[in-house]
PDB file of N, CA, C and O in Angstrom, chain B, residues numbered from 101:
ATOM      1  N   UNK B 101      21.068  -4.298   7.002  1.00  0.00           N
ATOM      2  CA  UNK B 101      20.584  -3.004   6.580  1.00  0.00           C
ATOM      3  C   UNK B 101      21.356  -1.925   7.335  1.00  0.00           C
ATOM      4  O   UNK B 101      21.327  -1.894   8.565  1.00  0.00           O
ATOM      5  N   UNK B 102      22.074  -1.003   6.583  1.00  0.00           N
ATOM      6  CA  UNK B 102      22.429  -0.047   7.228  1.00  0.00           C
ATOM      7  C   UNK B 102      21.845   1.318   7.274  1.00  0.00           C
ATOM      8  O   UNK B 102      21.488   1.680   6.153  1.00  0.00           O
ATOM      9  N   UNK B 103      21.552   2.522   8.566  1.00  0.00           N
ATOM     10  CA  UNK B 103      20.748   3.547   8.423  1.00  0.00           C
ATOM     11  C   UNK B 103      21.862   4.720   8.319  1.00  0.00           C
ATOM     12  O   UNK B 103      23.006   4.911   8.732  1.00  0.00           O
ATOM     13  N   UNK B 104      20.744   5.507   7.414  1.00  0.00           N
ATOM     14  CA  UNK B 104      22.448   6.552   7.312  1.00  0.00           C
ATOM     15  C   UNK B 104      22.050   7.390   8.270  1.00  0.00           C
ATOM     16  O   UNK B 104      21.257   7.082   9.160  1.00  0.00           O
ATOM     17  N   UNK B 105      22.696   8.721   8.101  1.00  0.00           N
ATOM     18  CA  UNK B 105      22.720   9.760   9.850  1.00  0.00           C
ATOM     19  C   UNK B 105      21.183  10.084  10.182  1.00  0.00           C
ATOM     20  O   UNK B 105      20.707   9.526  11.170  1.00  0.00           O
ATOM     21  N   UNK B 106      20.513  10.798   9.556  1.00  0.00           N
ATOM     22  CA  UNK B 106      18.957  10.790   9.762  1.00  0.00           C
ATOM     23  C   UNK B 106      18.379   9.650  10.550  1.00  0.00           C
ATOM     24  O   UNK B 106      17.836   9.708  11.653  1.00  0.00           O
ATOM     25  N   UNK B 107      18.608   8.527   9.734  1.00  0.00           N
ATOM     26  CA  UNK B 107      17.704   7.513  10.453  1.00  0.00           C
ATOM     27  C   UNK B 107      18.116   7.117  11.877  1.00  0.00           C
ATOM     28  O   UNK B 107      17.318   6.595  12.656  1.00  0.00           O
ATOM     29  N   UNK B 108      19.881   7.487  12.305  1.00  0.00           N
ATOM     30  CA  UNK B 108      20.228   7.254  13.160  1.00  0.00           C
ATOM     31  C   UNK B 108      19.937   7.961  14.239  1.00  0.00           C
ATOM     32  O   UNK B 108      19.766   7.496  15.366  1.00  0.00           O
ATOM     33  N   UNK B 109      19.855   9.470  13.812  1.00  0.00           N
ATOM     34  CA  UNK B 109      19.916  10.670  14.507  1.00  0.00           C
ATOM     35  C   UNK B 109      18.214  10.378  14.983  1.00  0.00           C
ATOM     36  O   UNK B 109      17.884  10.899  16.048  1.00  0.00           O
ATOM     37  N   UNK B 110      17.463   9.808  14.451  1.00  0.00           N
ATOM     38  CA  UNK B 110      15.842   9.996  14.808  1.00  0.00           C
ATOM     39  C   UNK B 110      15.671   8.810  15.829  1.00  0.00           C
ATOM     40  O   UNK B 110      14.923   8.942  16.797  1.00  0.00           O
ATOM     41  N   UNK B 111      16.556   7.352  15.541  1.00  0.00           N
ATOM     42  CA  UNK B 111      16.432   6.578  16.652  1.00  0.00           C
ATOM     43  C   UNK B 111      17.197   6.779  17.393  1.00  0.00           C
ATOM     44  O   UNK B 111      17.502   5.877  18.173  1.00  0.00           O
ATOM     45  N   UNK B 112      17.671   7.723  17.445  1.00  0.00           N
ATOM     46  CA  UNK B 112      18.612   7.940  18.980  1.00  0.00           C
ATOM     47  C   UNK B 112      17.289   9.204  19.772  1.00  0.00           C
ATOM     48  O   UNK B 112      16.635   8.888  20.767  1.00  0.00           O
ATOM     49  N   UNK B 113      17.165  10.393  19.161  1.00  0.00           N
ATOM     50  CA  UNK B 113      15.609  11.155  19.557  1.00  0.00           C
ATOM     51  C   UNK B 113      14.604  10.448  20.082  1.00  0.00           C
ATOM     52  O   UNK B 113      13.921  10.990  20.951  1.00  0.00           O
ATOM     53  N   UNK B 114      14.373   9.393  19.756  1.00  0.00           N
ATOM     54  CA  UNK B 114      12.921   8.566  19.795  1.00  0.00           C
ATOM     55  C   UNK B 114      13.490   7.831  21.218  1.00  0.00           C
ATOM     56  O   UNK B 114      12.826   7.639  22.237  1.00  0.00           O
ATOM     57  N   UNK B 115      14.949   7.467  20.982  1.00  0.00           N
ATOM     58  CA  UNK B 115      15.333   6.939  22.303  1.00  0.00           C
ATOM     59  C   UNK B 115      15.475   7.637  23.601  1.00  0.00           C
ATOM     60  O   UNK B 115      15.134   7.336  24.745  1.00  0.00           O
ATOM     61  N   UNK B 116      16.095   8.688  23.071  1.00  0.00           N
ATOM     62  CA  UNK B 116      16.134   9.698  24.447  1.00  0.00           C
ATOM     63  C   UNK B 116      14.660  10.006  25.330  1.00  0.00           C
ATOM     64  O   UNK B 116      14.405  10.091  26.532  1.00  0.00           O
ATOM     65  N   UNK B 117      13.706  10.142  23.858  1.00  0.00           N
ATOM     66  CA  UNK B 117      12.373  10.805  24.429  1.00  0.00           C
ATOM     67  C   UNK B 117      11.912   9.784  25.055  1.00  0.00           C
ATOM     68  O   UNK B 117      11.432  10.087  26.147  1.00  0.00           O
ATOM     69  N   UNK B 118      11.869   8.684  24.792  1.00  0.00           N
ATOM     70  CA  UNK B 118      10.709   7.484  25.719  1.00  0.00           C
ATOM     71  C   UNK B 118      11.853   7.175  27.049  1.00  0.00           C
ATOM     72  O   UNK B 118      11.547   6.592  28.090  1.00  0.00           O
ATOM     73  N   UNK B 119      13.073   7.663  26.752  1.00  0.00           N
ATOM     74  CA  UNK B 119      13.883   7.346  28.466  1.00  0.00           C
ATOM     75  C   UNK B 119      13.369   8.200  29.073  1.00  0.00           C
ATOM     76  O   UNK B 119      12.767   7.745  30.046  1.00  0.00           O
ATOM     77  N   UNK B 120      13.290   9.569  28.945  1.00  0.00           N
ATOM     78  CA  UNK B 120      12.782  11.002  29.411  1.00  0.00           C
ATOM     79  C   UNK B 120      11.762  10.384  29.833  1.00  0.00           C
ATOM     80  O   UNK B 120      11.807   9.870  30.951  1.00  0.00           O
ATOM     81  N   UNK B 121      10.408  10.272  28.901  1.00  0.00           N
ATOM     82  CA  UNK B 121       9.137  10.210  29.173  1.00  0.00           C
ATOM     83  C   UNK B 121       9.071   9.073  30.628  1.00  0.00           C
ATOM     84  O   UNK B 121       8.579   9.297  31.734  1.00  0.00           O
ATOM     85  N   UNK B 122       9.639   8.046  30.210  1.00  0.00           N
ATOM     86  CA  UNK B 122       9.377   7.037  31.427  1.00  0.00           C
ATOM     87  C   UNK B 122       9.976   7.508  32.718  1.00  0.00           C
ATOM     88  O   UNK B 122       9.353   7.353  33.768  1.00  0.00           O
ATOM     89  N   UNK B 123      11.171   8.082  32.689  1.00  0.00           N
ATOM     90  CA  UNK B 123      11.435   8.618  33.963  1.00  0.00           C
ATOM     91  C   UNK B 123      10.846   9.835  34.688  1.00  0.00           C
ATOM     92  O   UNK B 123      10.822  10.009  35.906  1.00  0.00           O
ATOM     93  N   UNK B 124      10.400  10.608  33.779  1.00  0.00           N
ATOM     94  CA  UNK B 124       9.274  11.547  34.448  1.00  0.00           C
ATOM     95  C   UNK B 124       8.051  10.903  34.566  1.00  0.00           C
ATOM     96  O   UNK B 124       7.558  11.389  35.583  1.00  0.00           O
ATOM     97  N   UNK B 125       7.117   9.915  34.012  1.00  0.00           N
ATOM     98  CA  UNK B 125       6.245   9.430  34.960  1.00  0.00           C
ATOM     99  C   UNK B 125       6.794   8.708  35.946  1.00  0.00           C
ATOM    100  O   UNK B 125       5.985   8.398  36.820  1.00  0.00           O
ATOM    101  N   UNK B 126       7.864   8.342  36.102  1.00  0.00           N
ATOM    102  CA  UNK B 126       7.818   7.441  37.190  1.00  0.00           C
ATOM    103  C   UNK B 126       8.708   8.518  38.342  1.00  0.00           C
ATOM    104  O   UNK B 126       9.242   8.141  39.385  1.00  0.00           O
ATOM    105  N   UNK B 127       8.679   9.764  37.862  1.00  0.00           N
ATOM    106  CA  UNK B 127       8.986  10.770  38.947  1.00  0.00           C
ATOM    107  C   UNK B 127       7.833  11.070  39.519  1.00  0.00           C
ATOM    108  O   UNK B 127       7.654  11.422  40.685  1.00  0.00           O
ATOM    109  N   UNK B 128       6.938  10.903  38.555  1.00  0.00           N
ATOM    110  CA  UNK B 128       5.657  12.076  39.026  1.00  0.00           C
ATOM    111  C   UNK B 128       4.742  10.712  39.641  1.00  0.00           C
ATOM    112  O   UNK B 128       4.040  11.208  40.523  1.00  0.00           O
ATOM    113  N   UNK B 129       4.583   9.919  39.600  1.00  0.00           N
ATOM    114  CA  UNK B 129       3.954   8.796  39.998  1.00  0.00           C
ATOM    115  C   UNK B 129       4.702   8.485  41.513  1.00  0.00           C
ATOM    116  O   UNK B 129       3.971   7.908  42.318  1.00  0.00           O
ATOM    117  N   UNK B 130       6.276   8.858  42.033  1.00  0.00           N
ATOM    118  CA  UNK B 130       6.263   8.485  43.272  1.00  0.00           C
ATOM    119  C   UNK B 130       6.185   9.421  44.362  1.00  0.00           C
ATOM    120  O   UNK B 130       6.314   9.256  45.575  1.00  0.00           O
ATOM    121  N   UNK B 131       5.900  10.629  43.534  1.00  0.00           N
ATOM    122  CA  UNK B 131       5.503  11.906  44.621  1.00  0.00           C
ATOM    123  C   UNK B 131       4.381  11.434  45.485  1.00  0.00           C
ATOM    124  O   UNK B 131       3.384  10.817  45.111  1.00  0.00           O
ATOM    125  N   UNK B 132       4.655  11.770  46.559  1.00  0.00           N
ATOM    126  CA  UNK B 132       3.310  11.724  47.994  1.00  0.00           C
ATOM    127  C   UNK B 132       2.998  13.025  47.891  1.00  0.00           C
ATOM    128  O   UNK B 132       3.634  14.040  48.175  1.00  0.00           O
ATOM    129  N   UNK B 133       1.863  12.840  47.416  1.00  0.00           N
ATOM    130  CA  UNK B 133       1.098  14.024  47.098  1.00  0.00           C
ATOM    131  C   UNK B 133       0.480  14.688  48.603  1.00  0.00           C
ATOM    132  O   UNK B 133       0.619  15.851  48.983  1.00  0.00           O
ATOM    133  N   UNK B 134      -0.122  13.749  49.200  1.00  0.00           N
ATOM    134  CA  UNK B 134      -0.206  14.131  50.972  1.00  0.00           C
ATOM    135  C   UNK B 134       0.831  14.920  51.803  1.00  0.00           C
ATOM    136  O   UNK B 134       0.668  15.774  52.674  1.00  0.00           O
ATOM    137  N   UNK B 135       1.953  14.375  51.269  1.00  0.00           N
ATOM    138  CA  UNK B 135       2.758  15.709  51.721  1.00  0.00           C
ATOM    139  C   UNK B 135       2.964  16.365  50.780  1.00  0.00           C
ATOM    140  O   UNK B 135       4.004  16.896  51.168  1.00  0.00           O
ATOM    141  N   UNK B 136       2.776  16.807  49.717  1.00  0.00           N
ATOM    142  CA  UNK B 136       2.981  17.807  48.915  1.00  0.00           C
ATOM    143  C   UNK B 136       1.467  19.278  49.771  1.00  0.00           C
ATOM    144  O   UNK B 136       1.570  20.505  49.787  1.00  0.00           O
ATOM    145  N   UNK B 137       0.540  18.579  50.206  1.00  0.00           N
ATOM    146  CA  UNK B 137      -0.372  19.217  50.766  1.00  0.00           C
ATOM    147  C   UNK B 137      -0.247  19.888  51.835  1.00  0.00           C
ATOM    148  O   UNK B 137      -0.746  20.971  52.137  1.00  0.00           O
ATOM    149  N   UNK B 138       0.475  19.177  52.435  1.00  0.00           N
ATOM    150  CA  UNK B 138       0.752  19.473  54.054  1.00  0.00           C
ATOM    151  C   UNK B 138       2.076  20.479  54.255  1.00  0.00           C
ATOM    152  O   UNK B 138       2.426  21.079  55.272  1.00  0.00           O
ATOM    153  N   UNK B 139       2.750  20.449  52.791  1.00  0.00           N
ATOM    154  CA  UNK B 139       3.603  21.381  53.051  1.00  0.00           C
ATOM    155  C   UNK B 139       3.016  22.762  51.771  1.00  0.00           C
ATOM    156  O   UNK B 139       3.650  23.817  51.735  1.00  0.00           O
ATOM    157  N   UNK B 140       2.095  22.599  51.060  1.00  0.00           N
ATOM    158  CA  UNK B 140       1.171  24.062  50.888  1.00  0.00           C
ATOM    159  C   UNK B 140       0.996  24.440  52.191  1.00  0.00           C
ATOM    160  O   UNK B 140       1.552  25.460  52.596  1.00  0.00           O
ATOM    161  N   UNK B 141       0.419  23.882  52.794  1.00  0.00           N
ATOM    162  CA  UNK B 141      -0.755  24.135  53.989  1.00  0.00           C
ATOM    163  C   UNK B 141       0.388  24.545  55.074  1.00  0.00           C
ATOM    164  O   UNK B 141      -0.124  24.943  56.121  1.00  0.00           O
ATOM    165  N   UNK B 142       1.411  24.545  55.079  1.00  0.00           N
ATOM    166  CA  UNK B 142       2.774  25.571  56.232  1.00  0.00           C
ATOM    167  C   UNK B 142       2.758  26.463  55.518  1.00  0.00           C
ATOM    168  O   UNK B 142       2.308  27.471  56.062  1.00  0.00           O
ATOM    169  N   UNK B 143       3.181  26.652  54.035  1.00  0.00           N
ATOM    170  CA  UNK B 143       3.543  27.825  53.249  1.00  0.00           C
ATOM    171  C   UNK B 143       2.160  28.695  53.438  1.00  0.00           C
ATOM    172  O   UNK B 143       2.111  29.912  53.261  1.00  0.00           O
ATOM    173  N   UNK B 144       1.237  28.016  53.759  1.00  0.00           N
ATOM    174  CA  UNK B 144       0.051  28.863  53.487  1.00  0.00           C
ATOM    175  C   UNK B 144      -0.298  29.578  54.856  1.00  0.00           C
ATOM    176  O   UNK B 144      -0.972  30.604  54.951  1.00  0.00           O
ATOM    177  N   UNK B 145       0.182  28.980  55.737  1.00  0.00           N
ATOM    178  CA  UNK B 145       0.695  29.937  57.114  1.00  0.00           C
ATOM    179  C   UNK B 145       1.197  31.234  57.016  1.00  0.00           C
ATOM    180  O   UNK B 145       0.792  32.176  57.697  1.00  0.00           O
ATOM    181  N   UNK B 146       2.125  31.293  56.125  1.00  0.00           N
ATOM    182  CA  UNK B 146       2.400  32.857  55.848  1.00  0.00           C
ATOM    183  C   UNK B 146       1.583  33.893  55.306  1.00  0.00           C
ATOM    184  O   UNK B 146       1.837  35.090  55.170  1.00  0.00           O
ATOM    185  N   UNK B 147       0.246  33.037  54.929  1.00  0.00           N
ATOM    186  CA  UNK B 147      -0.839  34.105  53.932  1.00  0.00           C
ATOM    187  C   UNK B 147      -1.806  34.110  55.184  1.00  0.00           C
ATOM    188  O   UNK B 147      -2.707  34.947  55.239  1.00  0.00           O
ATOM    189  N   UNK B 148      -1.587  33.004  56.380  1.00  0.00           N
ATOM    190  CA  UNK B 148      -3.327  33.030  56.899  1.00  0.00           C
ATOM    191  C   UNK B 148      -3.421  33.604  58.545  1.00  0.00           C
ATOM    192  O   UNK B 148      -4.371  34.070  59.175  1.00  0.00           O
ATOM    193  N   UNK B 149      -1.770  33.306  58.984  1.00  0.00           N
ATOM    194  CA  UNK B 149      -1.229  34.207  60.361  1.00  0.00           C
ATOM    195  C   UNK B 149      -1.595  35.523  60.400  1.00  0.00           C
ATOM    196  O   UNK B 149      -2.469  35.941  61.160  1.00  0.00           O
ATOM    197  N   UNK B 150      -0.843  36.362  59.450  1.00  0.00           N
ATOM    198  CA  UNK B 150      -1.640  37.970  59.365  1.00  0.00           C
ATOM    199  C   UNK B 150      -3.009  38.128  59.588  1.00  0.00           C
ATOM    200  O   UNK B 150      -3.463  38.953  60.380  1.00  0.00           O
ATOM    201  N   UNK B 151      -3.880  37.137  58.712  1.00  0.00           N
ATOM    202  CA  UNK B 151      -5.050  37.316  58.605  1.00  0.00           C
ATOM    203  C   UNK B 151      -5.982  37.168  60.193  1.00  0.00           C
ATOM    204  O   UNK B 151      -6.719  37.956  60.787  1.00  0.00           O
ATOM    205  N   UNK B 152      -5.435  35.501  60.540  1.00  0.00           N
ATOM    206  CA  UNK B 152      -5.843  35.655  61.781  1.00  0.00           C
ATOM    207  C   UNK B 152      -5.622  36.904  63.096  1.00  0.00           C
ATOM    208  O   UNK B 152      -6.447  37.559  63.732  1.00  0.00           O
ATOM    209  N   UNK B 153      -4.009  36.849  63.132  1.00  0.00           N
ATOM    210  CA  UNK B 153      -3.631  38.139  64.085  1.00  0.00           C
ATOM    211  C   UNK B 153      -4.629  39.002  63.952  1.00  0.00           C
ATOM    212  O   UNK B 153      -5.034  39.434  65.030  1.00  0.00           O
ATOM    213  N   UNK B 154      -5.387  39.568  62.622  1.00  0.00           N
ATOM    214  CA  UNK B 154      -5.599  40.460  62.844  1.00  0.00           C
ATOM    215  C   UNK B 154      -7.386  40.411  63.463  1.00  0.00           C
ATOM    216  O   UNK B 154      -7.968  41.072  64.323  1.00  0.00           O
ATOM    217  N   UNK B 155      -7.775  39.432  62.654  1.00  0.00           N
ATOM    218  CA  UNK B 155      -9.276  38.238  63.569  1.00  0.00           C
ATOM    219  C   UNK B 155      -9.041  38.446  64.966  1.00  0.00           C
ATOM    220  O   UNK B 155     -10.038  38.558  65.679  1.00  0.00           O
ATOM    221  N   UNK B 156      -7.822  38.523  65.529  1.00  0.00           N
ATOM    222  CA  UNK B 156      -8.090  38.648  67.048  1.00  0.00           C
ATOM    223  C   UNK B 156      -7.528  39.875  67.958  1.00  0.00           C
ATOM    224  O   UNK B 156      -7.382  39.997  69.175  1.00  0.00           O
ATOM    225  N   UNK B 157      -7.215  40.927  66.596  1.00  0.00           N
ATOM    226  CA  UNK B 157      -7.258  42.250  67.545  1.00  0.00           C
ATOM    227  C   UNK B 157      -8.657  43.238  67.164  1.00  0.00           C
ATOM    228  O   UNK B 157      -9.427  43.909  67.851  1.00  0.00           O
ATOM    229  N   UNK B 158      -8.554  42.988  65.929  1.00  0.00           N
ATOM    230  CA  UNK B 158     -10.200  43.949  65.467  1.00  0.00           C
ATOM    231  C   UNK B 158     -11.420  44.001  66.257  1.00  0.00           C
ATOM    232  O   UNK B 158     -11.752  43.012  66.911  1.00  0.00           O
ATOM    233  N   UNK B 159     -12.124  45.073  66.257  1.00  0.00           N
ATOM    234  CA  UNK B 159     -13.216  44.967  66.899  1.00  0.00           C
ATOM    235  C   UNK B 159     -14.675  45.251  65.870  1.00  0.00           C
ATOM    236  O   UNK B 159     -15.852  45.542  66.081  1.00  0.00           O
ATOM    237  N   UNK B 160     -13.547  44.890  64.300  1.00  0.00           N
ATOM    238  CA  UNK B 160     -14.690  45.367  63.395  1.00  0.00           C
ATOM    239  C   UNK B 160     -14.877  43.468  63.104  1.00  0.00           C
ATOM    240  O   UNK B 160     -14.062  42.551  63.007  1.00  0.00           O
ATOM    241  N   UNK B 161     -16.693  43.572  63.034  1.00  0.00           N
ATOM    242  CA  UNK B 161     -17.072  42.207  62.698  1.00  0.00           C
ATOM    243  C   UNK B 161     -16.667  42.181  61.097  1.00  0.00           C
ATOM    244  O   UNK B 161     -16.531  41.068  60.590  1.00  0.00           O
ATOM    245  N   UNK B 162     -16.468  43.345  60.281  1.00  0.00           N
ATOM    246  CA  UNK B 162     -17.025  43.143  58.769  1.00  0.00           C
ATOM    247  C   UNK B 162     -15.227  42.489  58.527  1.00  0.00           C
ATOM    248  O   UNK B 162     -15.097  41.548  57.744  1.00  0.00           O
ATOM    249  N   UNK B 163     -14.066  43.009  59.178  1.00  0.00           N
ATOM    250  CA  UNK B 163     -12.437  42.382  59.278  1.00  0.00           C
ATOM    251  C   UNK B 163     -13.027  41.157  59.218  1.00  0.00           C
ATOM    252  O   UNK B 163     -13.344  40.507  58.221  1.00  0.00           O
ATOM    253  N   UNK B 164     -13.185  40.819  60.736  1.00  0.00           N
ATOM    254  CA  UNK B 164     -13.012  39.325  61.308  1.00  0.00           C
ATOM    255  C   UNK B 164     -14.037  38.682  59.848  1.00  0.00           C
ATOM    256  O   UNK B 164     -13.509  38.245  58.826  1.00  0.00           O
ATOM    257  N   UNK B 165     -15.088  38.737  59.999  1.00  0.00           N
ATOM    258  CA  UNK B 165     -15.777  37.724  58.825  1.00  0.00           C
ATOM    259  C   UNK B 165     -14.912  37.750  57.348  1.00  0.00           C
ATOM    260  O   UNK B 165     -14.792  36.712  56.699  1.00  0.00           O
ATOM    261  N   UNK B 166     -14.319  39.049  56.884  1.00  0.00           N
ATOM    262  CA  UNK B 166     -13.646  39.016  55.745  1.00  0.00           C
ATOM    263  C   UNK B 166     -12.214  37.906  56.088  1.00  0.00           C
ATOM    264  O   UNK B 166     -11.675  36.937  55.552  1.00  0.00           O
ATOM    265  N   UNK B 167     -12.117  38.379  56.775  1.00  0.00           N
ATOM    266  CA  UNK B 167     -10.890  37.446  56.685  1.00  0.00           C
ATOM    267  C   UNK B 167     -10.632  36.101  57.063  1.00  0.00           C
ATOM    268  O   UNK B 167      -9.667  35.467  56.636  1.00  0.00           O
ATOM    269  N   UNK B 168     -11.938  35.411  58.289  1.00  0.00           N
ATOM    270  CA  UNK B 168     -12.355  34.195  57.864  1.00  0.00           C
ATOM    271  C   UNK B 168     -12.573  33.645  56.863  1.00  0.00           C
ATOM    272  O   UNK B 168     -11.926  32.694  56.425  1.00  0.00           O
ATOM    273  N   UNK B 169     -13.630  34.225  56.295  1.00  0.00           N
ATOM    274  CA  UNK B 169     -13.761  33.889  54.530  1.00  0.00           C
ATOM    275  C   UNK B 169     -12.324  33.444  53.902  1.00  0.00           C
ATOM    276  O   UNK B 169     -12.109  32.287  53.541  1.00  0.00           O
ATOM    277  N   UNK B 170     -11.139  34.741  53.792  1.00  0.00           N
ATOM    278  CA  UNK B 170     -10.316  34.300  52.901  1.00  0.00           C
ATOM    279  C   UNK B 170      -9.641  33.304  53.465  1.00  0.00           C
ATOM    280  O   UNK B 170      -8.842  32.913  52.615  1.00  0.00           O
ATOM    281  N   UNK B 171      -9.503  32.531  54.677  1.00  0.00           N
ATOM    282  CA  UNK B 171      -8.771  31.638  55.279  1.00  0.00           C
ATOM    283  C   UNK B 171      -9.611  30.598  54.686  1.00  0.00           C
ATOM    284  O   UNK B 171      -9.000  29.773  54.006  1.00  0.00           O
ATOM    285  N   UNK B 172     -10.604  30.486  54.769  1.00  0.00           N
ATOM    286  CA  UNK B 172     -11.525  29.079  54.423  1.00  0.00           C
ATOM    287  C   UNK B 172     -11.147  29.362  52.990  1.00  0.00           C
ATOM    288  O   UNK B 172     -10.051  28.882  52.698  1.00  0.00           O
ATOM    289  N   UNK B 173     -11.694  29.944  52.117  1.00  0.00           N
ATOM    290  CA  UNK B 173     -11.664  30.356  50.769  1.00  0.00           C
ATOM    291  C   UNK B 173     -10.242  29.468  49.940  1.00  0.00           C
ATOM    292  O   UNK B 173     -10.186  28.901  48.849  1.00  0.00           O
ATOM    293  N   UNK B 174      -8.951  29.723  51.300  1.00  0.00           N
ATOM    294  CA  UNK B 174      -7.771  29.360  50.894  1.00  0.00           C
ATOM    295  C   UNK B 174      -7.290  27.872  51.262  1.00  0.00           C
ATOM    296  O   UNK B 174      -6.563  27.178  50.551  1.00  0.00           O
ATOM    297  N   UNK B 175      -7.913  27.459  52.692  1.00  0.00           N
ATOM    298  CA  UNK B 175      -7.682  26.125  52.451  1.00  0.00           C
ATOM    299  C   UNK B 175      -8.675  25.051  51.631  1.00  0.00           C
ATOM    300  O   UNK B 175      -8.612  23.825  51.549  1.00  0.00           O
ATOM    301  N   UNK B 176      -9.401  25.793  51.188  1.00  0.00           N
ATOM    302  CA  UNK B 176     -10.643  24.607  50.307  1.00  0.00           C
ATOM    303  C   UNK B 176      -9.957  24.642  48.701  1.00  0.00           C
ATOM    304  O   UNK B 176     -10.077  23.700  47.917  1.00  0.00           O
ATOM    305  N   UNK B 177      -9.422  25.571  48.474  1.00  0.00           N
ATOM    306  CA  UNK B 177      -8.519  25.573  46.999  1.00  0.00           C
ATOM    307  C   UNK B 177      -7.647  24.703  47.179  1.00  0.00           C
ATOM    308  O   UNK B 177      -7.643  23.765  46.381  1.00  0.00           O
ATOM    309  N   UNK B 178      -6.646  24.724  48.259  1.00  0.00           N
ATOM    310  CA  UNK B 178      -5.494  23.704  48.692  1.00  0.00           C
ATOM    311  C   UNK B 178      -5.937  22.497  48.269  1.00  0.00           C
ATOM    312  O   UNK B 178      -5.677  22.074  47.142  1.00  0.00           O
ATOM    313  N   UNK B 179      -6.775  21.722  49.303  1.00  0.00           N
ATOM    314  CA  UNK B 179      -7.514  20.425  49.077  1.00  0.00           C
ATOM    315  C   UNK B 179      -8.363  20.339  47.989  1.00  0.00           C
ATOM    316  O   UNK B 179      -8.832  19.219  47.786  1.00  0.00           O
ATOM    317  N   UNK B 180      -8.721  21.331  47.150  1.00  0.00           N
ATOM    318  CA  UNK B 180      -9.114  20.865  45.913  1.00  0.00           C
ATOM    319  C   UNK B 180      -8.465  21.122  45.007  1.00  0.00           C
ATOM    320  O   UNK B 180      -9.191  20.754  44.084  1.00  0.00           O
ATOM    321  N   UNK B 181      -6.875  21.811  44.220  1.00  0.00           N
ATOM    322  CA  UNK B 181      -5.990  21.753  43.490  1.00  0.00           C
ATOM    323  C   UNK B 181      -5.437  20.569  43.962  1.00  0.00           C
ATOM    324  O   UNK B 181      -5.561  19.665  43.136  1.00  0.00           O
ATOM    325  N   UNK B 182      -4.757  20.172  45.195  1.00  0.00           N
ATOM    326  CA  UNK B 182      -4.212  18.578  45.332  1.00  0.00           C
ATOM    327  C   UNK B 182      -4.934  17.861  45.167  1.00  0.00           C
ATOM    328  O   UNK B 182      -4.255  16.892  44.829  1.00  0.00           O
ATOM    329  N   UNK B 183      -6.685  17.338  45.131  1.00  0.00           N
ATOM    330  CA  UNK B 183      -7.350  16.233  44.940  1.00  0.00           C
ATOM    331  C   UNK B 183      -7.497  16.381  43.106  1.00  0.00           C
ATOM    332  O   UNK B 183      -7.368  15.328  42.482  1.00  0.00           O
ATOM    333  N   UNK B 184      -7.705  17.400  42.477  1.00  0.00           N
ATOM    334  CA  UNK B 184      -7.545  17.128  41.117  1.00  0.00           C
ATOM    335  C   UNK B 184      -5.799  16.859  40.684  1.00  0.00           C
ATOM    336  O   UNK B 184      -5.613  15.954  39.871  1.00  0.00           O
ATOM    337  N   UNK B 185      -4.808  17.459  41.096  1.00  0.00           N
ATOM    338  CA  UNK B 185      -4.274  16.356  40.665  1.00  0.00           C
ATOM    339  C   UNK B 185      -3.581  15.306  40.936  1.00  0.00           C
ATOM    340  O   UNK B 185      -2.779  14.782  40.163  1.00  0.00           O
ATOM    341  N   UNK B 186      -3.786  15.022  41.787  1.00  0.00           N
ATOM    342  CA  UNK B 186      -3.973  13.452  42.772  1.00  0.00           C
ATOM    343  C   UNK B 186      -4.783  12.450  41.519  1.00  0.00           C
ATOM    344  O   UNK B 186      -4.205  11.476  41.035  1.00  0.00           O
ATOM    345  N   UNK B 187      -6.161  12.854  41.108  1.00  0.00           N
ATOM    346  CA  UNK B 187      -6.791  12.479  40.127  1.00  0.00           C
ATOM    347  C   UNK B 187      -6.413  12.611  38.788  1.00  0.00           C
ATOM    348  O   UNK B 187      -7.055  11.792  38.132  1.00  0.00           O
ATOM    349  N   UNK B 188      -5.450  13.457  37.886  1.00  0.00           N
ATOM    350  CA  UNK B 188      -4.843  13.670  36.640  1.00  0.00           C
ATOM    351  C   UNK B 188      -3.751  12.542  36.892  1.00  0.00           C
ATOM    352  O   UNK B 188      -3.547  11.736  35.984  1.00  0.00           O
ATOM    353  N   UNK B 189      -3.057  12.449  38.050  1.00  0.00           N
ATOM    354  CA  UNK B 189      -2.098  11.277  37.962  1.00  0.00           C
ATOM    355  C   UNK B 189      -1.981   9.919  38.543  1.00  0.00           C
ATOM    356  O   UNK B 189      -0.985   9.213  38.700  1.00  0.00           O
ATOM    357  N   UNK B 190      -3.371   9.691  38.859  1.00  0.00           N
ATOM    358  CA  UNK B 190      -3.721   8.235  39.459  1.00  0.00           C
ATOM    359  C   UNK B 190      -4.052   7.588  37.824  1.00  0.00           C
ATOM    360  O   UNK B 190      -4.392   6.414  37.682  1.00  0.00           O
TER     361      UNK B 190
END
């Protein structure tokens, strides 16, 4: 049986896509997601240093509690955007 260009042109598509597809799960399947966390959680140093510095010059309580808040606020998103998808790709 011979396929003319269409049929060829679609099993070569169909081929490319399931090489694609398998090599991106098996990209996304050998990520260490634990360090994908641990390096939010440096980057997130740059959002939570200011905040603190400033936790320990203020003498206003309503600062210091606001900006505790957003420090907690920010690492509980961290650990819960990485545990959902830790869970979408287990």
């Amino acid at each position: 049986m011979t396929m003319n260009r269409e049929e060829i042109r679609k099993a070569v598509a169909d081929a490319v896509v399931s090489f694609a597809r398998s090599e991106a799960e098996a990209a996304i399947k050998s990520i260490d997601l634990d360090d994908v966390q641990k390096m939010v959680e440096a980057q997130m140093k740059n959002l939570t240093d200011p905040l603190e510095a400033e936790i320990q010059t203020t003498t206003s309580w309503w600062v210091k509690i606001r900006n505790r808040l957003y420090i907690t606020l920010m690492q509980q998103a961290v650990k819960a955007i990485v545990a959902d998808v830790k869970q979408k790709i287990a």
